[in-house]
C-alpha positions as CSV (number, residue, x, y, z in Angstrom):
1,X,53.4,111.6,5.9
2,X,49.8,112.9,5.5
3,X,48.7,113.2,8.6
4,X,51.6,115.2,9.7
5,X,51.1,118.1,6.8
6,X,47.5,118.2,7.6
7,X,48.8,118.8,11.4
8,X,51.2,121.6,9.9
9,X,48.5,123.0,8.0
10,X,45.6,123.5,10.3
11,X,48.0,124.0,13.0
12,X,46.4,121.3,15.1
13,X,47.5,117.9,16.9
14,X,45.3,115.1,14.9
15,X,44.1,112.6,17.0
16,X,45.7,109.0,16.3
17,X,42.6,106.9,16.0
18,X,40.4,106.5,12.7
19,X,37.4,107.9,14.0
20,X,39.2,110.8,15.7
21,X,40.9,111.4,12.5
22,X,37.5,111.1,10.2
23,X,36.0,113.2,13.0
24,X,38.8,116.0,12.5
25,X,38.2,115.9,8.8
26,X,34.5,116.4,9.1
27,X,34.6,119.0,11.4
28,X,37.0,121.1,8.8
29,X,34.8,120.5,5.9
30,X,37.5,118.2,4.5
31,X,36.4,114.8,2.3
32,X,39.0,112.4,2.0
33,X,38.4,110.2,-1.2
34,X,40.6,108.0,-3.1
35,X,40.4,108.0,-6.6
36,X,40.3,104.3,-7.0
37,X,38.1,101.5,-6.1
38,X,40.7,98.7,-7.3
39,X,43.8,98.1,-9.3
40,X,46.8,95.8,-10.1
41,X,49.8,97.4,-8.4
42,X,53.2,96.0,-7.6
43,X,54.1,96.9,-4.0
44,X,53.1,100.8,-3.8
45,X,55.1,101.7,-6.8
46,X,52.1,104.1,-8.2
47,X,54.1,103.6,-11.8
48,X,53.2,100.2,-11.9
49,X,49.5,100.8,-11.8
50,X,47.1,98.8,-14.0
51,X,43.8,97.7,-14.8
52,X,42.4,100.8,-12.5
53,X,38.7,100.9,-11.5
54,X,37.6,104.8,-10.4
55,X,35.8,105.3,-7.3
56,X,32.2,106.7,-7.5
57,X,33.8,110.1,-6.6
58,X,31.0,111.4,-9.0
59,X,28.5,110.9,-6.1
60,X,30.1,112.7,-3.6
61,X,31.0,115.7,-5.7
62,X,27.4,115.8,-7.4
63,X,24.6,114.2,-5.7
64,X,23.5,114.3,-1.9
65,X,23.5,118.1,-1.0
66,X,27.3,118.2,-0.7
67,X,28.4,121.4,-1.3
68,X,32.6,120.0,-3.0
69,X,33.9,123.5,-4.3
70,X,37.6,122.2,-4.9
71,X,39.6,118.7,-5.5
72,X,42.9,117.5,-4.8
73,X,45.2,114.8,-6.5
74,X,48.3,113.8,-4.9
75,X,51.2,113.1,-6.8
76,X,51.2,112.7,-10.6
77,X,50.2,109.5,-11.3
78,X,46.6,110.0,-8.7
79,X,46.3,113.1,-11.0
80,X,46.7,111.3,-14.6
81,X,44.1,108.9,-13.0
82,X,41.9,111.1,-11.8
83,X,41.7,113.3,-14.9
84,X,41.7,110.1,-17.0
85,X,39.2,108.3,-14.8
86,X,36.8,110.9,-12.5
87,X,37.2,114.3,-14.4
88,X,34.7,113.3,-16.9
89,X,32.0,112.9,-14.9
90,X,32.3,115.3,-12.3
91,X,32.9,117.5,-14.8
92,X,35.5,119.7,-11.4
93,X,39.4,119.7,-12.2
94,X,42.1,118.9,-9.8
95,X,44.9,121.2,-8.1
96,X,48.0,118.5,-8.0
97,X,49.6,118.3,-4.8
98,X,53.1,117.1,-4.3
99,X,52.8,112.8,-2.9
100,X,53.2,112.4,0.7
101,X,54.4,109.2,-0.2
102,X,57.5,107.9,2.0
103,X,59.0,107.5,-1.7
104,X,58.4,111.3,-1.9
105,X,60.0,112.2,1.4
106,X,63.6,112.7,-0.3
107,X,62.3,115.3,-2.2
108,X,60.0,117.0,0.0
109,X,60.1,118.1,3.7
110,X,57.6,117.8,6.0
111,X,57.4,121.9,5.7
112,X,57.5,122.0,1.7
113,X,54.8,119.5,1.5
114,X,52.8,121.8,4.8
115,X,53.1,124.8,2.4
116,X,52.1,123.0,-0.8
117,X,49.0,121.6,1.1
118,X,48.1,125.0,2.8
119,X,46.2,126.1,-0.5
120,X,43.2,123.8,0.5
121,X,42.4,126.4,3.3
122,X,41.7,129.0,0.8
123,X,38.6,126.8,0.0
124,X,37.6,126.2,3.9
């Protein structure tokens, strides 16, 4: 359900294809970065997470020129790992967001999540 809150949020059709959708991103000033580079997982229960490897998310908030004034989580468990895993290096806390997950879906609408997601415009 991502893609249709970030539709909902920037008010905007995304296009279907991956490099439309990276070139949407880029064009907002939006990186899209997942926390981890590997872990054990049993289906896509994020409770069920072990052995988790972190991303080198260090690099793109510190190095290169980029200019990363805010970071998202989504869902509690990407936030435990991120604070756990990234937060010590890049030294830049995280604003949870509620999961988009289909698991989340009961208890969140497409709207909820839309409003809940609307606070990353306040850094575009």
């Amino acid at each position: 359900m991502f893609w249709p809150v970030m539709e909902r949020v920037f008010n905007e059709k995304i296009p279907p294809s991956t490099e439309g959708k990276t070139a949407f991103l880029l064009e907002r000033r939006v990186a899209l970065w997942d926390a981890l580079k590997s872990c054990d997982i049993n289906g896509a229960a994020d409770s069920s997470v072990k052995n988790p490897v972190a991303n080198d998310i260090a690099w793109l908030l510190t190095e290169n020129g980029h200019n990363i004034s805010a970071a998202f989580t989504t869902g509690l468990v990407a936030t435990r790992l991120y604070n756990r895993l990234c937060l010590p290096q890049t030294n830049l806390a995280a604003t949870r967001l509620p999961s988009t997950s289909p698991a989340n879906a009961a208890r969140n609408t497409l709207e909820t999540l839309a409003e809940a997601y609307s606070v990353i415009l306040t850094f575009l």
